[in-house]
Every structure is written in structure tokens, then in C-alpha cells.
TITIVO-313902 format. One line per 10 residues: their letters; for each residue x, y, z of N, C-alpha, C. Coordinates in steps of 0.1 Angstrom, whole numbers, always signed. Layout:
BEGIN
a) X,Y,Z,X,Y,Z,X,Y,Z ~ ...
***
This chain:
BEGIN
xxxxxxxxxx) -613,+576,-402,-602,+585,-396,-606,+589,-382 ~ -622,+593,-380,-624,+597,-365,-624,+583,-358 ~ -622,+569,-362,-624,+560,-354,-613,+557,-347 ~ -606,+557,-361,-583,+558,-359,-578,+570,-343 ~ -584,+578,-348,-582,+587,-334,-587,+583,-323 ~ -602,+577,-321,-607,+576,-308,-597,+560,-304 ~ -594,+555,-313,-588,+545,-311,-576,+546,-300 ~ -568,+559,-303,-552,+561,-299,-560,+571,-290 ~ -570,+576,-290,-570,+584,-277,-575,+574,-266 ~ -584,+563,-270,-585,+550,-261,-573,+547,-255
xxxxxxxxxx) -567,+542,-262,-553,+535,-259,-545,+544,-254 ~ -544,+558,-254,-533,+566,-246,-535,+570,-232 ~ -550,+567,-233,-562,+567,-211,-558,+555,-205 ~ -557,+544,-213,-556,+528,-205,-543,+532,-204 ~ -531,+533,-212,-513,+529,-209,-512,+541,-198 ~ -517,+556,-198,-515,+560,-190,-524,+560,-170 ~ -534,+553,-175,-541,+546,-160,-535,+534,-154 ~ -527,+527,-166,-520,+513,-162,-507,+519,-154 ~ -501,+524,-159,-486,+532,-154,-490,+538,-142 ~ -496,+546,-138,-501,+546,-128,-501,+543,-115
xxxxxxxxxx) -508,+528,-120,-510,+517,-108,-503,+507,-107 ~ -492,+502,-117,-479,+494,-118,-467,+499,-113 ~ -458,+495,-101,-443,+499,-106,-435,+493,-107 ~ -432,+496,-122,-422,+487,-128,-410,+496,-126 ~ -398,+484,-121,-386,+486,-114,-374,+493,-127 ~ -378,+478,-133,-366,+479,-147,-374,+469,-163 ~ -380,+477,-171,-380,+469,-183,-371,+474,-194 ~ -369,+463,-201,-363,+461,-211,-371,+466,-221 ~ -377,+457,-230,-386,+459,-236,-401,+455,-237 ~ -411,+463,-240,-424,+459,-233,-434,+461,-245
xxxxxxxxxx) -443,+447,-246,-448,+447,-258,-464,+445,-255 ~ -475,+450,-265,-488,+448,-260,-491,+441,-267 ~ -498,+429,-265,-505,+419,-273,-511,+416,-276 ~ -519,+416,-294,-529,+418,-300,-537,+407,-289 ~ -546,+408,-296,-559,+398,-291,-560,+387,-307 ~ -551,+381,-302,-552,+367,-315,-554,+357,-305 ~ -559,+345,-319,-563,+329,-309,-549,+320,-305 ~ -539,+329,-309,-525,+318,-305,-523,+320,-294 ~ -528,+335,-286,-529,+336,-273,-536,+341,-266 ~ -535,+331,-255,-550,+335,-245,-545,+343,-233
xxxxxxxxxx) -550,+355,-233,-548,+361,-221,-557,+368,-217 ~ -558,+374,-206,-568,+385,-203,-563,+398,-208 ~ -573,+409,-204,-573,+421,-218,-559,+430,-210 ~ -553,+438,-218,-541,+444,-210,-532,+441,-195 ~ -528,+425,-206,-515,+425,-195,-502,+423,-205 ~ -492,+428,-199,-479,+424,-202,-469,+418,-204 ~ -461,+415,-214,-449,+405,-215,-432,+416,-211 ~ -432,+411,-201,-417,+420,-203,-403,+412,-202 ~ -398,+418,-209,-380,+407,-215,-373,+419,-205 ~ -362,+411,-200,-355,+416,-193,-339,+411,-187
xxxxxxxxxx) -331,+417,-180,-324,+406,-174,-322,+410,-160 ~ -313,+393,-160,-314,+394,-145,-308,+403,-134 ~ -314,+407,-124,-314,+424,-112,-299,+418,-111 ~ -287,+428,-108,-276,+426,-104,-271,+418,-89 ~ -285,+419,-82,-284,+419,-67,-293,+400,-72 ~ -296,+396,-79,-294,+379,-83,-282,+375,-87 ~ -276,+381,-96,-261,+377,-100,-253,+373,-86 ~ -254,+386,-87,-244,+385,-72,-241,+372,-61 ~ -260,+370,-58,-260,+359,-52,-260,+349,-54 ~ -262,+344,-68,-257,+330,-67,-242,+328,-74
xxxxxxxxxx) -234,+339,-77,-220,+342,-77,-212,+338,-59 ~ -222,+347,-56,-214,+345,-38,-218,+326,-34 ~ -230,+323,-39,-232,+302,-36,-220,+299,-41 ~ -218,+302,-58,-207,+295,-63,-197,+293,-54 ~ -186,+305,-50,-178,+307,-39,-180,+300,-28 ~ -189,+302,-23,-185,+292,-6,-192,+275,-10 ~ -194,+270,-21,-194,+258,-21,-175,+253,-25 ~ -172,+260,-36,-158,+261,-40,-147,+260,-29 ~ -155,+268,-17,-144,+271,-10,-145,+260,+3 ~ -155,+256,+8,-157,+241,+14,-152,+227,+4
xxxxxxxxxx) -152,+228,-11,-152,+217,-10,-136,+216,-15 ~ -128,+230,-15,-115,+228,-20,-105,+224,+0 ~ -111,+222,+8,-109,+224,+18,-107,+212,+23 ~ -115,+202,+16,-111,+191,+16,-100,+180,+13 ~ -91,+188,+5,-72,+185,+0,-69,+184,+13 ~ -69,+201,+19,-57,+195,+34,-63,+192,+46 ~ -79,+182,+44,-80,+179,+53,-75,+164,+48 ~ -82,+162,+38,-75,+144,+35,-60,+145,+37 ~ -52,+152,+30,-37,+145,+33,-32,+152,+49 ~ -41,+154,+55,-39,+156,+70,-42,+139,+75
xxxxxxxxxx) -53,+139,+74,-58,+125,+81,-48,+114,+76 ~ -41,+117,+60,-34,+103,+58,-21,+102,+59 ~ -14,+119,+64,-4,+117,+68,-4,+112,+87 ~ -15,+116,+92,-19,+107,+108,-17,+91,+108 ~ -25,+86,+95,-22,+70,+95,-9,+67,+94 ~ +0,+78,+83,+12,+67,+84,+17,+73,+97 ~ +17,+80,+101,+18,+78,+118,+21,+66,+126 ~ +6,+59,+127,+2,+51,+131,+9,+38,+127 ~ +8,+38,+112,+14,+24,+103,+28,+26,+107 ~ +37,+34,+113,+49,+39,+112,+55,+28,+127
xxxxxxxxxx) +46,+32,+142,+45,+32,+149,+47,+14,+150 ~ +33,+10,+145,+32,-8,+143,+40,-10,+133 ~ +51,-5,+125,+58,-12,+118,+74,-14,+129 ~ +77,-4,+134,+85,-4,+146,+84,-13,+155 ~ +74,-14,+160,+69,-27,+172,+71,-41,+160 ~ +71,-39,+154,+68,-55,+145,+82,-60,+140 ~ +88,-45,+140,+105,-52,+142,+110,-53,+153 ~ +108,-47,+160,+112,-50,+180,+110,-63,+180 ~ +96,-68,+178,+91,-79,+180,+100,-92,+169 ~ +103,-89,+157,+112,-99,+153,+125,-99,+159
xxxxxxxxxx) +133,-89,+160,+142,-90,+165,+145,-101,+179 ~ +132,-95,+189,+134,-103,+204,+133,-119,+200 ~ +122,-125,+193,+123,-138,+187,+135,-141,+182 ~ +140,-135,+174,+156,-141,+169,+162,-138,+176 ~ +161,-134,+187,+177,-129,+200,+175,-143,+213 ~ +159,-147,+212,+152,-153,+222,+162,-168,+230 ~ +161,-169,+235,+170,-183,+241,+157,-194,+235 ~ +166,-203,+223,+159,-211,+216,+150,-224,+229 ~ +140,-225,+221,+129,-236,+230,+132,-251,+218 ~ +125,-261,+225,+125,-274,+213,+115,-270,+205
xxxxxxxxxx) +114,-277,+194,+110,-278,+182,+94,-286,+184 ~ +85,-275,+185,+73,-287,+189,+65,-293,+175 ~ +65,-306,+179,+62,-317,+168,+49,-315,+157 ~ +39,-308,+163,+28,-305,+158,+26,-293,+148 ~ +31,-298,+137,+31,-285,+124,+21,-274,+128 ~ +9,-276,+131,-2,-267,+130,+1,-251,+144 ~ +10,-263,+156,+13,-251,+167,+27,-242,+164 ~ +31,-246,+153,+46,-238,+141,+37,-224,+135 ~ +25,-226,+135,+22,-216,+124,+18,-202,+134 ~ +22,-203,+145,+20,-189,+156,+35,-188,+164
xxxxxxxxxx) +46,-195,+158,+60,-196,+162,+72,-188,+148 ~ +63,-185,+141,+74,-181,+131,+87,-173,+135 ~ +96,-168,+128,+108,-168,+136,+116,-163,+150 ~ +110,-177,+153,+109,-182,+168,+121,-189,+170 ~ +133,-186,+176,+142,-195,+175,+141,-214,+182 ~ +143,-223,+176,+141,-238,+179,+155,-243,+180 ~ +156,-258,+192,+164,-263,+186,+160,-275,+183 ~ +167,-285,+179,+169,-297,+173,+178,-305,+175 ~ +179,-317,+177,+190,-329,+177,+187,-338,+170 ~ +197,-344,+159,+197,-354,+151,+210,-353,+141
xxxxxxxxxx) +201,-363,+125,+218,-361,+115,+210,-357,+106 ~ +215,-353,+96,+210,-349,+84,+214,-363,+74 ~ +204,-358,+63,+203,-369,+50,+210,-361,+43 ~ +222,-360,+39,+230,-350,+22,+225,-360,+10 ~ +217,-371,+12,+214,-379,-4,+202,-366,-11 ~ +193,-361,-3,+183,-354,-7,+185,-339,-8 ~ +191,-332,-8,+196,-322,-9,+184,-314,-18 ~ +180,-303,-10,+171,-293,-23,+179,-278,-25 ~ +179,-273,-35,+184,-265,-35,+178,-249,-44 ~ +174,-236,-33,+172,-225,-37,+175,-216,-39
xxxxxxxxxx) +176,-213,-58,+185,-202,-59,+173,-193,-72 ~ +181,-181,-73,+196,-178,-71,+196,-167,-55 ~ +202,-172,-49,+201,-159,-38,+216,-150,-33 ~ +211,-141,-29,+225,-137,-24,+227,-140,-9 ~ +239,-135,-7,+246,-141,+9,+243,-131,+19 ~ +235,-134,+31,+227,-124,+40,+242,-122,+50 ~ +246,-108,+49,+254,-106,+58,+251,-91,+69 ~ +246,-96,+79,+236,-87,+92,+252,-69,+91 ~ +263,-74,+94,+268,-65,+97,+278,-57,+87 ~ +277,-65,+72,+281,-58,+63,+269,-45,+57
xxxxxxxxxx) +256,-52,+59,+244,-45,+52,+240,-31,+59 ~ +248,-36,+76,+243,-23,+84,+260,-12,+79 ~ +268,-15,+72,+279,-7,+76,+273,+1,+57 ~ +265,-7,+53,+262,+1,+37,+248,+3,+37 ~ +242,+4,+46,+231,+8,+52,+226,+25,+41 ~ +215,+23,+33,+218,+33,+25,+227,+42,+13 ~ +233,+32,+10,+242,+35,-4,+239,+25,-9 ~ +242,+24,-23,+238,+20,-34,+249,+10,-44 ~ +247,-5,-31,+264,-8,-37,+258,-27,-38 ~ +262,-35,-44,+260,-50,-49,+269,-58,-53
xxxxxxxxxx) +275,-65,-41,+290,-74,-46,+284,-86,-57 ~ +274,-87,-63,+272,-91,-73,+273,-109,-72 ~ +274,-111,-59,+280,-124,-56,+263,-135,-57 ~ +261,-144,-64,+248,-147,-64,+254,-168,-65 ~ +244,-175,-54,+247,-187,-51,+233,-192,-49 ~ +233,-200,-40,+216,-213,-39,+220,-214,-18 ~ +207,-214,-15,+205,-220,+1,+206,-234,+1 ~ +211,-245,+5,+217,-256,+9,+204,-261,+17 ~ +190,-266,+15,+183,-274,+27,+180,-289,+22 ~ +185,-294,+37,+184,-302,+39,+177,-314,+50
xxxxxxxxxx) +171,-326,+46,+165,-332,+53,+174,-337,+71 ~ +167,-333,+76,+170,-334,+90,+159,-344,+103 ~ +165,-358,+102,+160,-365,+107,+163,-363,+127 ~ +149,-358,+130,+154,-353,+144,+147,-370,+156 ~ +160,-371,+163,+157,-382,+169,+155,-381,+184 ~ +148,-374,+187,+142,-371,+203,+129,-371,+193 ~ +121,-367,+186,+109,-364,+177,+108,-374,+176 ~ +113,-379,+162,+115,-393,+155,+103,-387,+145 ~ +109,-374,+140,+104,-371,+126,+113,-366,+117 ~ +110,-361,+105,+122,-357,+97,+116,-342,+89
xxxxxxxxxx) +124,-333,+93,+121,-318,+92,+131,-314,+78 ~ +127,-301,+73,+136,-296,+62,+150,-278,+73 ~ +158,-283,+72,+166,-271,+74,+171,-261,+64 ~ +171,-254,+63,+183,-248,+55,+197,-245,+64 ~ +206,-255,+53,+214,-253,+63,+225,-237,+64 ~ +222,-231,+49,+231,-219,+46,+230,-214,+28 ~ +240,-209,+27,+241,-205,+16,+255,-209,+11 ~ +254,-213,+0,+271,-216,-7,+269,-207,-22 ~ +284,-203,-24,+281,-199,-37,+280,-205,-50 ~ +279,-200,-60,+276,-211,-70,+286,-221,-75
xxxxxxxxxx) +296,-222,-76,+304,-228,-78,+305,-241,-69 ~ +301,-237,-54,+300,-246,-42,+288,-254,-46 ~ +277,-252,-53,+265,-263,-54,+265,-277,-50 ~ +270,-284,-57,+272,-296,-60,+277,-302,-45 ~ +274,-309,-41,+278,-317,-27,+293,-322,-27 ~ +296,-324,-41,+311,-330,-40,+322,-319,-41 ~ +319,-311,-42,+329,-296,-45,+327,-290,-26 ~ +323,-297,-17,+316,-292,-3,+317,-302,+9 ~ +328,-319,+5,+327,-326,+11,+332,-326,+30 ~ +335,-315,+29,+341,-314,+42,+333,-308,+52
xxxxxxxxxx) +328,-305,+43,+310,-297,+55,+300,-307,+54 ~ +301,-317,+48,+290,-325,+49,+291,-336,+59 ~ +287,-330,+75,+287,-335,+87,+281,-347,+85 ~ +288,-358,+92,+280,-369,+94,+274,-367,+112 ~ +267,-380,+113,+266,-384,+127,+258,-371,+132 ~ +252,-371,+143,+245,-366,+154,+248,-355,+155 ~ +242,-342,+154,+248,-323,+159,+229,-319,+160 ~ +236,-313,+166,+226,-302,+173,+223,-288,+166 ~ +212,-283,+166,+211,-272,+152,+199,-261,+161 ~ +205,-251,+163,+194,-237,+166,+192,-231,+150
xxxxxxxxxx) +182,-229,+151,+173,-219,+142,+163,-214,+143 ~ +154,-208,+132,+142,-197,+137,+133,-207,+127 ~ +121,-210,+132,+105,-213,+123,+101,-202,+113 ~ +101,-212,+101,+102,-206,+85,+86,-211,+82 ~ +79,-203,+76,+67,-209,+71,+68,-206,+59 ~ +55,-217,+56,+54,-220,+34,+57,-203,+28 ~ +60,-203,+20,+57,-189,+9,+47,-191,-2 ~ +43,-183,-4,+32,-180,-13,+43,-171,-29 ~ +42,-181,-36,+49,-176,-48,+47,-160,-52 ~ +56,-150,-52,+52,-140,-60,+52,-131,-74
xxxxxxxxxx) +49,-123,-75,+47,-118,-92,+63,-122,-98 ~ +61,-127,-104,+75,-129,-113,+81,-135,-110 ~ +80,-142,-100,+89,-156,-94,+89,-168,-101 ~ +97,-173,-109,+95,-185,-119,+88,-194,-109 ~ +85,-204,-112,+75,-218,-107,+86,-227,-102 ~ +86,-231,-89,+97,-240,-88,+95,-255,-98 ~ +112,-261,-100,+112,-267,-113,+116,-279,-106 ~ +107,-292,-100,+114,-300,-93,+122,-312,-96 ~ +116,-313,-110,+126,-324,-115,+140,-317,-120 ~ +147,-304,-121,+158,-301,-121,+162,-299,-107
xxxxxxxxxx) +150,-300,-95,+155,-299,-86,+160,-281,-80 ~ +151,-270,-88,+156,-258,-86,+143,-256,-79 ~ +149,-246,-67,+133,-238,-60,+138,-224,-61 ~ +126,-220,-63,+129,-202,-58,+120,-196,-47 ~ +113,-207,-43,+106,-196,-32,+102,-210,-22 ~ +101,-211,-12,+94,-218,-3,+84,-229,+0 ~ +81,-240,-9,+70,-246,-7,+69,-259,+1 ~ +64,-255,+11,+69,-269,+20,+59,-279,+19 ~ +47,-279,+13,+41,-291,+7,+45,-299,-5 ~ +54,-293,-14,+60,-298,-24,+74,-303,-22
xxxxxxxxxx) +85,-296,-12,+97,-300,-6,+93,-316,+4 ~ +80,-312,+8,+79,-324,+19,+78,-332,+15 ~ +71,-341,+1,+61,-344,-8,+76,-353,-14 ~ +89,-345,-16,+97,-348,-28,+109,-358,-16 ~ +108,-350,-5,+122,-357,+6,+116,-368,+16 ~ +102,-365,+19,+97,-373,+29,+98,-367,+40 ~ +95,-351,+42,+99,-346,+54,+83,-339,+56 ~ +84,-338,+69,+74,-331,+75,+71,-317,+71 ~ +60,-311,+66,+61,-292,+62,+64,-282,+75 ~ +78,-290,+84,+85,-285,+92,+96,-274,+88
xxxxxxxxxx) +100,-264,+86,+116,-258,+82,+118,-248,+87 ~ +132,-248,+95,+138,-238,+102,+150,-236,+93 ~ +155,-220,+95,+170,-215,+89,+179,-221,+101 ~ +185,-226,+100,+198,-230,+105,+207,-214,+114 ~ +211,-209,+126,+216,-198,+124,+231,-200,+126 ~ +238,-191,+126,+251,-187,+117,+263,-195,+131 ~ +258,-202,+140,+268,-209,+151,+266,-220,+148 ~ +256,-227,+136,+256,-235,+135,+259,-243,+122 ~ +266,-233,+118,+274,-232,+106,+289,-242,+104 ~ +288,-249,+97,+300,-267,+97,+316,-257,+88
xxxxxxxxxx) +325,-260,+91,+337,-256,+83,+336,-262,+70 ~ +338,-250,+59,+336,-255,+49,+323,-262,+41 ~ +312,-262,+49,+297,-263,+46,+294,-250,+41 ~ +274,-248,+42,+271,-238,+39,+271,-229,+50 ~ +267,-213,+50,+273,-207,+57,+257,-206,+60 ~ +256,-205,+78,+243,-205,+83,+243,-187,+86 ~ +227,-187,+93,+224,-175,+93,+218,-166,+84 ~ +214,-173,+74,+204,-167,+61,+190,-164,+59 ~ +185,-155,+75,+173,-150,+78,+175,-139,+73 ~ +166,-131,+68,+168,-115,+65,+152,-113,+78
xxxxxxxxxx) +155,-103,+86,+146,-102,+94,+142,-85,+92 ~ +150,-78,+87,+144,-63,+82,+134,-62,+75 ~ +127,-53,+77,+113,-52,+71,+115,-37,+66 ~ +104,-33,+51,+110,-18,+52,+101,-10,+55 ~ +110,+4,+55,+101,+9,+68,+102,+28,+62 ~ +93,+27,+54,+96,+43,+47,+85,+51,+50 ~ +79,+49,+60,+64,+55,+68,+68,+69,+70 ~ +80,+74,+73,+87,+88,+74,+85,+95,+64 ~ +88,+89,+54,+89,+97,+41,+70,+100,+39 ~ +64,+91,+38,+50,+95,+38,+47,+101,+43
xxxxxxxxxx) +49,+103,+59,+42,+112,+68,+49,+127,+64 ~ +65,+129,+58,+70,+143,+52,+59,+144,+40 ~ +59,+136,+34,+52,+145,+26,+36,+143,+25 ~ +27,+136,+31,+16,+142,+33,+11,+154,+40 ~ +24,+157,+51,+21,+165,+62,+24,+177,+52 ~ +32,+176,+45,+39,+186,+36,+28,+195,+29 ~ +22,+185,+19,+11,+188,+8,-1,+192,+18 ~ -1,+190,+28,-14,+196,+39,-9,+212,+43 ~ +3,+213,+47,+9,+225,+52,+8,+237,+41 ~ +11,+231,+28,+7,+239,+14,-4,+239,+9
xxxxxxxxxx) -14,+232,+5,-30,+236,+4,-36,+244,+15 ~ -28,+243,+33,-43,+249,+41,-34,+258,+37 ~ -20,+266,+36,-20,+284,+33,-26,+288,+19 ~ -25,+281,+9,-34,+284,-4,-48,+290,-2 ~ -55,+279,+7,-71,+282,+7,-71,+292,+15 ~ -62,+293,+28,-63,+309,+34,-55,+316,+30 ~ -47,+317,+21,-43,+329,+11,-58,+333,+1 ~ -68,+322,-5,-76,+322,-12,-85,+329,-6 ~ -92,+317,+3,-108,+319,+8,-105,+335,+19 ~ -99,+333,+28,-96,+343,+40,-88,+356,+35
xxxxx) -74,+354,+30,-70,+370,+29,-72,+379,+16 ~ -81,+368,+10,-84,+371,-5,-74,+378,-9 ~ -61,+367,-12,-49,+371,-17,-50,+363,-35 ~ -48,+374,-46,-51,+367,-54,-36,+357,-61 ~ -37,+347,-63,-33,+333,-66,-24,+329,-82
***
């Protein structure tokens, strides 16, 4: 019993010499640790459980925030920058129709012989002198009838005379060259197909033909395969048209003055390109104008959301 005492009178000299000389800010709970072999420590030290000082919280609450707030900052910078490109894409899409247009308005040059100097002339207006062959006749359908000053008067409404026919090309033996090129001469409707339902347009003898330089097409998604033993095309292939008529992978559209009474009807270039760069640039500029007041309603007037 007197050892029990000097024990706790031991121990109440040390906890109060230790307190002392320690200052502890904030514990929780604070425990003294026998002297067993699970743990090695030196003689009176302490384990203290606790949590974390409010003035930690805080700070890495305030990190969270300004990483949050740089990296949401990034929305109206990106659709800033990509409403600028279509800007730009807006700008070269305008010059690229300026630039088709002057070629198709151009005072036509001759038709230079060398397929390979065709492929920096595309619709470039040419002319030509010779006759045509009607034995070989190819014919691409189903297309409709390009008309320049009906499409500008419905320019944006939502309307389709439903009228669907084939482009008329044909082999055009040019005799200043003394090669034989593919024309298209126009479009007929379907009922007109057939060369004998069209005999009065089927010019004989020697004429002269303005058009624009057409290059191959590259088939696209969903475009049936042209079918040449029925003799149907749907898209452009001038190594396979050449291959089938004996013509050079030469082909110009025929334009619309050089159109025969009662033939196919020339002028079946579509030279519009589309051009909806406006609408992009409304609404990227748009979705940027609304995220930067968000993030300075957010980050800046700490307006809550």
C-alpha cells in the first residue's frame, strides 16, 4: 500500500514537471504508455489523437477554390479561341467562293491537252472545237436540274420540285487537239434518257462548246458503286468513263449557251459551297459571353449560383 502511494505521488511530480515545460495548444485525448515490448519508446513521451487546427482546413479548402476557379476558366477561354477560327474559316470560305465564281465568269482559254496541267485549272472555264460521238453516251443519275436563278429566288425555304433525271455526257472528239475528251452535255429528265426520245438535240457535225474543268470524284458514303454494264454512274470516275468510251480523263460541264434545242439542258455546275461559319461564330462567341459572367458572378462577385 505505501509503495501504491509513492507510486502516484511519483507520477503526479513527473505529469506535473512535464506540463510545465510542454505547451500543448489543443489535445484531444492523451494517453501514457506502459513500458511493454510492443513498444519502443523513450520513458514519458506522448501519443496525442487530435484533429485537424481549423486554420489547416481552411487552407487547403481555399487550394481547392483557386485550382476550381483557374481551371473552370478554361470553358470561356476555349470557346473564345474557337469562335476566332471560325472567323477565320468564315473569311477563306468567302474568298474560295469569290474565287470560284471569277473562274466561272472568266473569258474561256483553250483546253490544254495535258491532263496533268487540268488538275490546277478546275472550274476554269475552256473552250473546245469538234463533234461529238451520241453512239457512246454515259449517263449520271439520278440528279436534279441546277437552276442558278430559281435556287437564288428560294434561297432559304424549304421547297423541292421533286423533278429528278440523269446528266447527258458525252464523248467529244476535239479536232484542233486530235484527242477525245468526256463533256457533260446537260441534264434531261427522265423520261428524256434514251437518245431516241431527244433526236433533235443530237447535233451532228462540228460546234464549238465553253465549259468549266471537272476533276475525277472520289465516291462518297452512301453513294452506290457505279454500275457500268447497265451503264449507270453516280459520281465521277474518269478513269473508268475513259476506260469504257476511249476518251481521255479529260471532262468539262458544258455551260448553259451551249445548250442544243431540244438536247440536254447545259449549265449543270453547282458552284455554291456552304457556308454556316456565322452560325458557329454566334454561338461560340455566345457560350463564351455566358461562362466568362458565370465564373465572375462565381469566382469575383461571389454571387451564389
Amino acid at each position: 500500500m505505501a509503495s501504491l502511494k509513492s507510486a502516484l505521488s511519483y507520477s503526479t511530480r513527473v505529469i506535473t514537471t512535464l506540463s510545465k515545460q510542454m505547451h500543448v495548444i489543443y489535445i484531444r485525448r492523451t494517453l501514457f504508455l506502459p513500458r511493454l515490448p510492443l513498444f519502443k519508446r523513450a520513458e514519458g513521451k506522448f501519443i496525442t489523437f487530435g484533429r485537424q487546427s481549423s486554420s489547416t482546413a481552411a487552407g487547403a479548402e481555399k487550394g481547392e477554390d483557386s485550382f476550381l476557379k483557374w481551371f473552370l476558366l478554361l470553358i470561356p477561354a476555349t470557346t473564345f479561341g474557337l469562335g476566332t477560327w471560325q472567323v477565320k474559316r468564315r473569311q477563306w470560305k468567302l474568298q474560295l467562293i469569290s474565287e470560284l465564281k471569277r473562274l466561272t465568269t472568266a473569258e474561256p482559254i483553250p483546253l490544254p491537252a495535258d491532263p496533268h496541267e487540268l488538275n490546277s485549272l478546275e472550274y476554269r472555264r475552256v473552250k473546245v472545237r469538234g463533234q461529238y460521238d451520241h453512239s457512246q453516251e454515259l449517263y449520271v443519275l439520278p440528279r436534279s436540274p441546277v437552276d442558278p436563278e430559281k435556287e437564288a429566288r428560294e434561297a432559304g425555304t424549304l421547297s423541292s420540285s421533286g423533278e429528278t433525271g440523269a446528266n447527258v455526257i458525252t464523248p467529244f472528239h476535239c479536232t484542233d487537239l486530235g484527242i477525245t475528251i468526256l463533256v457533260n452535255r446537260g441534264y434531261v429528265p427522265r423520261q428524256k434518257i434514251r437518245p431516241d426520245t431527244r433526236l433533235k438535240g443530237q447535233v451532228e457535225g462540228e460546234v464549238e462548246v465553253v465549259g468549266v474543268v471537272r476533276l475525277t470524284e472520289t465516291r462518297k458514303p452512301f453513294v452506290p458503286n457505279n454500275d457500268v454494264e447497265r451503264n449507270r454512274w453516280h459520281y465521277r470516275d474518269l478513269e473508268a468513263m475513259g476506260s469504257v468510251t476511249g476518251a481521255e480523263p479529260i471532262f468539262i460541264d458544258a455551260d448553259f449557251e451551249s445548250t442544243i434545242p431540244g438536247g440536254p439542258i447545259g449549265g449543270q455546275t453547282r458552284v455554291t459551297l456552304r457556308n454556316e461559319h456565322m452560325q458557329y461564330i454566334i454561338t461560340w462567341y455566345g457560350l463564351c459571353a455566358a461562362t466568362s459572367y458565370m465564373w465572375y458572378a462565381k469566382f469575383i462577385k461571389k454571387i451564389k449560383l
